[in-house]
DOZAPA-850620 format. One record per residue (C-alpha): residue number from 1; x, y, z. Coordinates in nm, 4 decimals. Each point is the difference from the previous one (the first is absolute). Example, Ala and Ser with C-alpha at 12.3 -4.5 7.8 and 13.67 -1.06 7.14 Angstrom:
1,1.2300,-0.4500,0.7800
2,0.1370,0.3440,-0.0660
This chain:
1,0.0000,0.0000,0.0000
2,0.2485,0.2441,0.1036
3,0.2131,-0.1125,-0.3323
4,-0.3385,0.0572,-0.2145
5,-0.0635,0.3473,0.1918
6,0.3198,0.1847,-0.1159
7,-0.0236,-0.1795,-0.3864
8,-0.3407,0.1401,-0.0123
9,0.1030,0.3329,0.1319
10,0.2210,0.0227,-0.2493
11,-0.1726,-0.1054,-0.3310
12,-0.2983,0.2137,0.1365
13,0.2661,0.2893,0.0032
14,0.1645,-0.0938,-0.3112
15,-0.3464,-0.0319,-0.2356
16,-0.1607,0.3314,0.0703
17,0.3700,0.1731,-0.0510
18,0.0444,-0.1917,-0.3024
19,-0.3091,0.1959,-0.0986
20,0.0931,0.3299,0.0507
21,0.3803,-0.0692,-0.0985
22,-0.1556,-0.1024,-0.3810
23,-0.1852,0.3182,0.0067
24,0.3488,0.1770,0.1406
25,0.1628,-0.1239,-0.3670
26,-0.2774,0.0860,-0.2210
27,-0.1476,-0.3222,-0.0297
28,-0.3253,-0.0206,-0.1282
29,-0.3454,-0.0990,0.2392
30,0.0115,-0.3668,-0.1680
31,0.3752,-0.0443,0.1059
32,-0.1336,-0.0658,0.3465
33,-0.2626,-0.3129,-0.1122
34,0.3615,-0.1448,-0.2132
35,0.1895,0.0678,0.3219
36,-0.2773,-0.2087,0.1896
37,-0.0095,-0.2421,-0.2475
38,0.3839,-0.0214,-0.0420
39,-0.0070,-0.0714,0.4145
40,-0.2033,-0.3366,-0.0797
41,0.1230,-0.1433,-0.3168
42,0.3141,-0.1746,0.0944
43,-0.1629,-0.1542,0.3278
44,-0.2883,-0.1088,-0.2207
45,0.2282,-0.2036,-0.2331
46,0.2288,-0.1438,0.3011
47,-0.2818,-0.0451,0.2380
48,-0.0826,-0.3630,-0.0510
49,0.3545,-0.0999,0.0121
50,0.0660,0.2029,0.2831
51,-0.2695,-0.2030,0.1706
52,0.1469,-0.3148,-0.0723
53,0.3321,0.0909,0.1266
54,-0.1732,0.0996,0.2927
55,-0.1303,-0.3302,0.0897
56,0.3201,-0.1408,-0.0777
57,0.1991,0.1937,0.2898
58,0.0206,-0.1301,0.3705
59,-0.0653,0.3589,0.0849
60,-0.1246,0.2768,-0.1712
61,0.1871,0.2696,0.2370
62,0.3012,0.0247,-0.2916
63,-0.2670,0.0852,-0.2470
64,-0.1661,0.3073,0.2239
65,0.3103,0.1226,0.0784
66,0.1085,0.0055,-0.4070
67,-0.2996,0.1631,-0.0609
68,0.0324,0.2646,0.2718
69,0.3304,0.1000,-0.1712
70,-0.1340,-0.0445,-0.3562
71,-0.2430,0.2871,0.1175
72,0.2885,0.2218,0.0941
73,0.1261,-0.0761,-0.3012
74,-0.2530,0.1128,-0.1944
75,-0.1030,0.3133,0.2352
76,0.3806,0.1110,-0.0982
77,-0.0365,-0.0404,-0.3520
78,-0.3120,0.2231,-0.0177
79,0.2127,0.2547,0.1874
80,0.2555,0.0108,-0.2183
81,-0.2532,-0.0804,-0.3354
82,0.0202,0.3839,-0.2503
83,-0.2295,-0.1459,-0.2435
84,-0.3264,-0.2172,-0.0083
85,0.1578,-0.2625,-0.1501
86,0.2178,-0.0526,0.2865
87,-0.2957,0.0415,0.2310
88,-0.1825,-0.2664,-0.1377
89,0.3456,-0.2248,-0.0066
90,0.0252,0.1063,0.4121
91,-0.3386,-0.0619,0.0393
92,-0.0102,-0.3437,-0.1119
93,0.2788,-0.0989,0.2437
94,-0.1933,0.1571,0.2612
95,-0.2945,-0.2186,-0.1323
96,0.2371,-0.3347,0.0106
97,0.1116,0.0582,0.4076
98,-0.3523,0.0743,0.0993
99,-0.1485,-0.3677,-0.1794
100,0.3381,-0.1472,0.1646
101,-0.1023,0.1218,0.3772
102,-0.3329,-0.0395,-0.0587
103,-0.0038,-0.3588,-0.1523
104,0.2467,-0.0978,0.2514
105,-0.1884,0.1284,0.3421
106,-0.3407,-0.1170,-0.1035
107,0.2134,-0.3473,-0.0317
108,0.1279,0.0852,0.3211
109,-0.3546,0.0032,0.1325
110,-0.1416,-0.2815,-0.1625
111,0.2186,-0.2613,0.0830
112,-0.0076,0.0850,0.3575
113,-0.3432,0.1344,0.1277
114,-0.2480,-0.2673,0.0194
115,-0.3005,0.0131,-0.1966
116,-0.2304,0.2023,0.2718
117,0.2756,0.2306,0.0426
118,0.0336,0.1250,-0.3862
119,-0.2112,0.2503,-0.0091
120,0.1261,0.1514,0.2924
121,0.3839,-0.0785,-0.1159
122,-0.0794,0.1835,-0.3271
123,-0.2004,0.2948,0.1812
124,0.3139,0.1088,0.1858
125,0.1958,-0.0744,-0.3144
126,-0.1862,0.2223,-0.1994
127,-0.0602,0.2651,0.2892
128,0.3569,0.0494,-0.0092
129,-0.0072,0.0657,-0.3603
130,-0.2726,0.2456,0.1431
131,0.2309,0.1688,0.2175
132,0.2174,0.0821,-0.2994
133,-0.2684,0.0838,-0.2205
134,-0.1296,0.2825,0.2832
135,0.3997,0.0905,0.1148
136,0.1777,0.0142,-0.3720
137,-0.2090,0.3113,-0.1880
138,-0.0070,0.1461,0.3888
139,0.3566,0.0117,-0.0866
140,-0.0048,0.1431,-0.3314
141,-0.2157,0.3024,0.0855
142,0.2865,0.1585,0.2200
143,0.2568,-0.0654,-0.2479
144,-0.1785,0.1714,-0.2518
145,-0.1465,0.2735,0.1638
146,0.2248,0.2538,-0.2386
147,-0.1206,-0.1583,-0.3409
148,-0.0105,-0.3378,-0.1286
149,0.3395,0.0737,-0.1827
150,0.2667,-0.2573,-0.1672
151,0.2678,0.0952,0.2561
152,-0.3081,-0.0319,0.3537
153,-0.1114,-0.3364,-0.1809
154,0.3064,-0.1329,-0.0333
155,0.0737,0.0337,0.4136
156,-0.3288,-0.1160,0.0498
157,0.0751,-0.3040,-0.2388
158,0.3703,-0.0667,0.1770
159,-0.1664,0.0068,0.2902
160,-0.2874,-0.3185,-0.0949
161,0.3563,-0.1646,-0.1024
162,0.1647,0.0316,0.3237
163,-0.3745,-0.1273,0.1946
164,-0.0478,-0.2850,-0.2444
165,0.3772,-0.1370,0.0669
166,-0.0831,0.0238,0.3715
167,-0.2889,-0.2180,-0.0416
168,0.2244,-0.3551,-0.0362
169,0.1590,0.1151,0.3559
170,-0.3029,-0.1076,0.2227
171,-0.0664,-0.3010,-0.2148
172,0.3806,-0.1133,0.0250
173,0.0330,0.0907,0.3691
174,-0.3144,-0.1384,0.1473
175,0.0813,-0.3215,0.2005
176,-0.3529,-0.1997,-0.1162
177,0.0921,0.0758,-0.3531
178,0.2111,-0.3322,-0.0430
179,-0.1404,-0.2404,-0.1493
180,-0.1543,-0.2820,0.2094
181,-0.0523,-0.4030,-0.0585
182,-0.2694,-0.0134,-0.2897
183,-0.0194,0.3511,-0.0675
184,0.0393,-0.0857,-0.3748
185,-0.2847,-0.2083,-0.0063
186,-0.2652,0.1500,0.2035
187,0.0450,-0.2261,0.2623
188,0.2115,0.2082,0.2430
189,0.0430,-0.1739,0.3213
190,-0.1521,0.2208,0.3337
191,0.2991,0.2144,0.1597
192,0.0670,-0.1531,0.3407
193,0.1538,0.3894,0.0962
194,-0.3358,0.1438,-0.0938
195,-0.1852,-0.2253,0.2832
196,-0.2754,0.0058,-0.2410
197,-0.0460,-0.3611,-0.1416
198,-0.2611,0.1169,-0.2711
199,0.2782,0.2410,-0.1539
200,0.0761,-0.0850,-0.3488
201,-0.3057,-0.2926,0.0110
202,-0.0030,-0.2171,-0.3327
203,-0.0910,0.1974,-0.2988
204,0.0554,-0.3160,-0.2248
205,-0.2224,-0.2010,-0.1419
206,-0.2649,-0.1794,0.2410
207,0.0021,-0.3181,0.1631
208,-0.2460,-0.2142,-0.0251
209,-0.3625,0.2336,0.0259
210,0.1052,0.3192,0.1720
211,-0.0378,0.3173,-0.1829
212,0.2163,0.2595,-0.0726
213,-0.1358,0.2608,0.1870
214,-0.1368,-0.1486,0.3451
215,0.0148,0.3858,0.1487
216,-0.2477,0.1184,-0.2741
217,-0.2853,0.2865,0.0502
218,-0.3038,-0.1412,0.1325
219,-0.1843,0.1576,-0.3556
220,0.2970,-0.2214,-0.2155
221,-0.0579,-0.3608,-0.0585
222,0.3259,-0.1319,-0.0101
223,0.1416,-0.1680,-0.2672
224,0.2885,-0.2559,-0.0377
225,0.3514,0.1015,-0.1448
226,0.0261,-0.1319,-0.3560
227,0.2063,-0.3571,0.0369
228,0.3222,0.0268,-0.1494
229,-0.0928,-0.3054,-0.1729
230,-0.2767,0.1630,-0.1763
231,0.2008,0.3014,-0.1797
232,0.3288,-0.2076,0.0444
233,0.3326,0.0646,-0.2059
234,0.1689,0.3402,-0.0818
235,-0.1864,0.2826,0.0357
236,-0.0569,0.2226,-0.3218
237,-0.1892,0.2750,-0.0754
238,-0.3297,-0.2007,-0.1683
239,0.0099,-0.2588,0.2504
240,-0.0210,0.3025,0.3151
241,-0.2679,0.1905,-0.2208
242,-0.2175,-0.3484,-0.0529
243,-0.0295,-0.0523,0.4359
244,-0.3408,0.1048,0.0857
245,-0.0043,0.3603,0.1418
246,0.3009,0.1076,-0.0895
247,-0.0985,0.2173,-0.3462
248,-0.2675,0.2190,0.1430
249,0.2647,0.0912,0.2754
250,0.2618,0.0910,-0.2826
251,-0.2576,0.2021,-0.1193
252,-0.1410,0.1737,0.3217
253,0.3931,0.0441,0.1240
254,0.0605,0.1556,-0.3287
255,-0.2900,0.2946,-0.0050
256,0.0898,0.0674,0.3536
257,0.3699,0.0505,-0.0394
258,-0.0244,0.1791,-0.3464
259,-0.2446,0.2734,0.1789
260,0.3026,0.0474,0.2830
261,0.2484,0.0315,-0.3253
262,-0.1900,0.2265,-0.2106
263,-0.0888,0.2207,0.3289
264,0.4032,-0.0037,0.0845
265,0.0759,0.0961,-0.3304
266,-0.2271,0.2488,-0.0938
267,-0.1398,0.2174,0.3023
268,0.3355,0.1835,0.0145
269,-0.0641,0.1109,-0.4182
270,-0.3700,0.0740,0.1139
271,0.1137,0.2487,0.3157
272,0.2534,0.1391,-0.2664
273,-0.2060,0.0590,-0.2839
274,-0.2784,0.1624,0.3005
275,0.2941,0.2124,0.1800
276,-0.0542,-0.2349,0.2837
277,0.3783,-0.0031,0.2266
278,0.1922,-0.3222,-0.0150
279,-0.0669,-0.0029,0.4372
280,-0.4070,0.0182,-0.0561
281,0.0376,-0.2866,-0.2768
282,0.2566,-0.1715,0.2327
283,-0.2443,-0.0032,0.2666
284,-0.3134,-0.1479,-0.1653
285,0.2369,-0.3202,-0.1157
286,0.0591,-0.0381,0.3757
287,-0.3449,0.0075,0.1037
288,-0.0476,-0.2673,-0.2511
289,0.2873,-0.1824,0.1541
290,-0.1641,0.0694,0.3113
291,-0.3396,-0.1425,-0.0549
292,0.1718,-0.3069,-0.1203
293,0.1992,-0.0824,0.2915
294,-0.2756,0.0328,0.2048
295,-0.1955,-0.2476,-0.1960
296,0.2774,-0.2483,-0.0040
297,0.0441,0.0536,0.3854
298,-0.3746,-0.0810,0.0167
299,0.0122,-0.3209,-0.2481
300,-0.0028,-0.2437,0.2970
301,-0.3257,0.1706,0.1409
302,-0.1685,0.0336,-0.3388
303,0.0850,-0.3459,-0.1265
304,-0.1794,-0.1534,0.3323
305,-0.3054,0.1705,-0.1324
306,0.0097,-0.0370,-0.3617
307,0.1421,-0.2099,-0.2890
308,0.2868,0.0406,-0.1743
309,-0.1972,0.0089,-0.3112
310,-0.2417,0.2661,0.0839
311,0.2326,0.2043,0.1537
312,0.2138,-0.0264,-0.3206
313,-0.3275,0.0959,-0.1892
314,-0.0478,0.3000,0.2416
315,0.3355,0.1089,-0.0712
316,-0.0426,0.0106,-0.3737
317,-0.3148,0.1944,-0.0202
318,0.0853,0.2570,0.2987
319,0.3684,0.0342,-0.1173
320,-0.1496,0.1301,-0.4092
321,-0.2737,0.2598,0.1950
322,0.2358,0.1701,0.2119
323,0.3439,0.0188,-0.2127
324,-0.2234,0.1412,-0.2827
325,-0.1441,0.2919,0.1679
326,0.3639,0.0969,0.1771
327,0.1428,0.2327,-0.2988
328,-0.3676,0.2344,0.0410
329,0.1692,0.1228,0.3557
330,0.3455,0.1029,-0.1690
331,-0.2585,0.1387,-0.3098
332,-0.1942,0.2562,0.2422
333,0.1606,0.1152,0.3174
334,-0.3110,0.0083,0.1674
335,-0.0207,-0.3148,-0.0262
336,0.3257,-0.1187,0.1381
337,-0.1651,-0.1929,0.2782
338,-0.1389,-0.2546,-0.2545
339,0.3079,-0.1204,-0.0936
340,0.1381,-0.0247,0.3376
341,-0.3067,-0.2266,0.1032
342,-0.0140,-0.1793,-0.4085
343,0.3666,-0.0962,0.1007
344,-0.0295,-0.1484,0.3603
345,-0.2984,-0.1739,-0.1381
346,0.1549,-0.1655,-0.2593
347,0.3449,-0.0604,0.1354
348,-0.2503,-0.1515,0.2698
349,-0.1227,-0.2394,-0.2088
350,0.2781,-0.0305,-0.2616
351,0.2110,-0.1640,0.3381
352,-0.2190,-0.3055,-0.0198
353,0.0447,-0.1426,-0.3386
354,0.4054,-0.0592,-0.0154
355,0.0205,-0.2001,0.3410
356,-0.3238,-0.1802,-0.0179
357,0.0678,-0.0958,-0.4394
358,0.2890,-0.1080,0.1821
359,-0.1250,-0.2425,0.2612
360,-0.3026,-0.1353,-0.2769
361,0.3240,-0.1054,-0.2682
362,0.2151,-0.1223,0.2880
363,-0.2769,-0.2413,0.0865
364,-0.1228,-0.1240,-0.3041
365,0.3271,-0.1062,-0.1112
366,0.2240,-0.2996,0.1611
367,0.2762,0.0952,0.1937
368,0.2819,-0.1043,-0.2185
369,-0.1633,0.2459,-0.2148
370,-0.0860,0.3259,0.2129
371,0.3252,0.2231,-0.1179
372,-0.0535,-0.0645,-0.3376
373,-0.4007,0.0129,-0.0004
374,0.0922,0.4277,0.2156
375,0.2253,0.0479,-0.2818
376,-0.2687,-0.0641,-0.2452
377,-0.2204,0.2595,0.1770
378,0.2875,0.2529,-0.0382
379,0.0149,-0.0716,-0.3563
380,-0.3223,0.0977,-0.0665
381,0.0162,0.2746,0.2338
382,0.3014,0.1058,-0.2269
383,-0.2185,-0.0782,-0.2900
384,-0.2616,0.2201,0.1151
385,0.3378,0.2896,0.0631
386,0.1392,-0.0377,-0.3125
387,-0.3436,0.0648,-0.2123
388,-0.2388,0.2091,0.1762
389,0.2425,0.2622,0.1693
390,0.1181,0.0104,-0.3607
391,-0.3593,0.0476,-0.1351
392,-0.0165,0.2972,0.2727
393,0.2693,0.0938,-0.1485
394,-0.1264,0.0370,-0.3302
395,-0.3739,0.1712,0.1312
396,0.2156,0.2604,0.1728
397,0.1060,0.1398,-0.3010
398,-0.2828,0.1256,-0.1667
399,-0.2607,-0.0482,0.3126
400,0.2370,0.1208,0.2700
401,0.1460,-0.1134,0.2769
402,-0.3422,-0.0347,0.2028
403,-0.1582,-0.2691,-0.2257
404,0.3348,-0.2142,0.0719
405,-0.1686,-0.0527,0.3178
């Protein structure tokens, strides 16, 4: 979490910047969707196989902490980019580190929270990335309080680098982070220093009749963990996307993160092309940060009341309302209290989708399978980056920058 917190800070520092440092060189509004969309290509075409590498380590501690400095990476190279070409270049290693961290803790978590402890596992997960989403374009207001120029971007952008290489410190440093006695396989053995002998309970396959989720809501039937003997062998893309359930996740995890993307991107361009300071924009992205750290926080409470499912529905429909009426508050100053409420309200609801898409792929998949079946997810999240920030992008132009959003 704390490794996850300071990644997050950063990117959420580094995207909005990126923003304003492509309108610093002259770039034109669709620049910004091709930036976005340069962020997710490479991790869509190396997802899968990251995935599979994944379940293939003893421990996937390594991979977060090559991701973490992947990110710094690419936060430096968007300091020092001069042109857009080099900003999209910089962004896409910035894109590669995040799917590295991210594929590599939500392994981290699968393997070793047992099946009624997921969704809470992923809540604080994701909260985290809430944390940074609400304390990275807090950041970025300060720094460019003067104007949103190429040399106050580029400090702003050296200093994402310098947070994202701090994230691997907490993940290499922290005692529990070694890898324990079926880790790899989702069969992690309970940790006799925790005192807790439920710690780390089987996540594997079942034996005999139990069900994979003995600890679910009272409103959830449960339902058993696919046998590994039923999707058996090596797990590729069609054989993930033919396991009941998983699709309409993609789908739903998809629309969900591509609203957080295009909102990133694209608020910044709205306040600019509105006179709206880089501070009042950077504080709207936190309140949607915000919201969705409290909803995460809240996940174990909400899940004992509802399903997954509906919840995920919930998010989809809530998420669309209140992102879409956000730019009318940066539009008409009197109405700068509806974006502050459209944005807690939909970072609100926005927070459920990622860690409970999550929990419904982890489960419908066999163990051996669950690092490849999240980096599947990713890819279509990735998907969903590449083409519709892109198609943003491209309704900016003639539109503006409002019907991006």
């Amino acid at each position: 979490m704390a490794g996850a917190a300071l990644t997050q800070t950063a990117l959420n520092l580094a995207r909005p910047v990126t923003s304003y440092r492509l309108l610093a060189l002259d770039a034109p509004e669709a620049a910004v969707g091709w930036a976005t969309a340069a962020y997710a290509l490479l991790p869509l075409l190396g997802a899968l196989w990251m995935g599979r590498a994944t379940d293939r380590l003893p421990s996937a501690v390594p991979l977060v902490a090559a991701g973490a400095l992947t990110m710094g990476a690419g936060g430096a190279g968007l300091a020092l980019a001069t042109s857009a070409a080099a900003v999209y270049a910089a962004s896409a290693v910035l894109g590669v580190g995040h799917l590295a961290f991210t594929i590599a803790g939500q392994a981290a978590i699968a393997r070793r929270a047992g099946p009624g402890l997921l969704d809470a596992g992923f809540g604080w997960f994701t909260a985290a990335f809430s944390v940074g989403q609400m304390a990275g374009p807090l950041l970025a207001g300060p720094m460019l309080a003067d104007g949103a120029t190429v040399e106050a971007t580029a400090l702003a952008l050296w200093v994402s680098a310098g947070i994202a290489a701090a994230g691997m410190l907490p993940v290499l440093l922290v005692p529990g982070a070694r890898p324990r006695p079926g880790e790899r396989d989702g069969t992690v053995e309970p940790d006799s220093r925790s005192g807790d002998a439920a710690e780390g309970a089987d996540a594997s396959a079942p034996r005999g009749g139990e069900t994979a989720d003995a600890a679910a809501s009272p409103g959830e039937a449960t339902t058993p963990e696919p046998a590994a003997g039923r999707h058996g062998g090596r797990p590729s893309l069609a054989r993930i996307l033919r396991v009941p359930g998983v699709a309409p996740q993609l789908l739903a995890s998809v629309a969900l993160l591509a609203m957080v993307d295009i909102l990133t991107a694209f608020l910044p361009v709205v306040g600019e092309h509105y006179g709206v300071s880089p501070a009042h924009v950077g504080v709207l992205l936190a309140v949607r940060g915000a919201g969705s750290l409290l909803s995460r926080a809240l996940l174990p409470w909400l899940r004992r009341r509802w399903s997954r499912e509906g919840l995920v529905r919930t998010a989809l429909l809530f998420s669309a309302a209140a992102i879409g009426v956000a730019p009318l508050g940066l539009a008409e100053p009197t109405w700068g209290w509806v974006a502050v409420v459209a944005m807690a309200a939909g970072g609100f609801t926005l927070g459920l989708g990622q860690p409970l898409t999550m929990s419904l792929v982890t489960q419908a998949v066999p163990a051996g399978w669950r690092s490849s079946a999240l980096a599947v997810r990713l890819m279509g999240n990735r998907a969903g980056q590449v083409v519709l920030p892109a198609t943003a992008g491209l309704l900016a132009a003639p539109l503006g920058p409002a019907a991006a959003v």
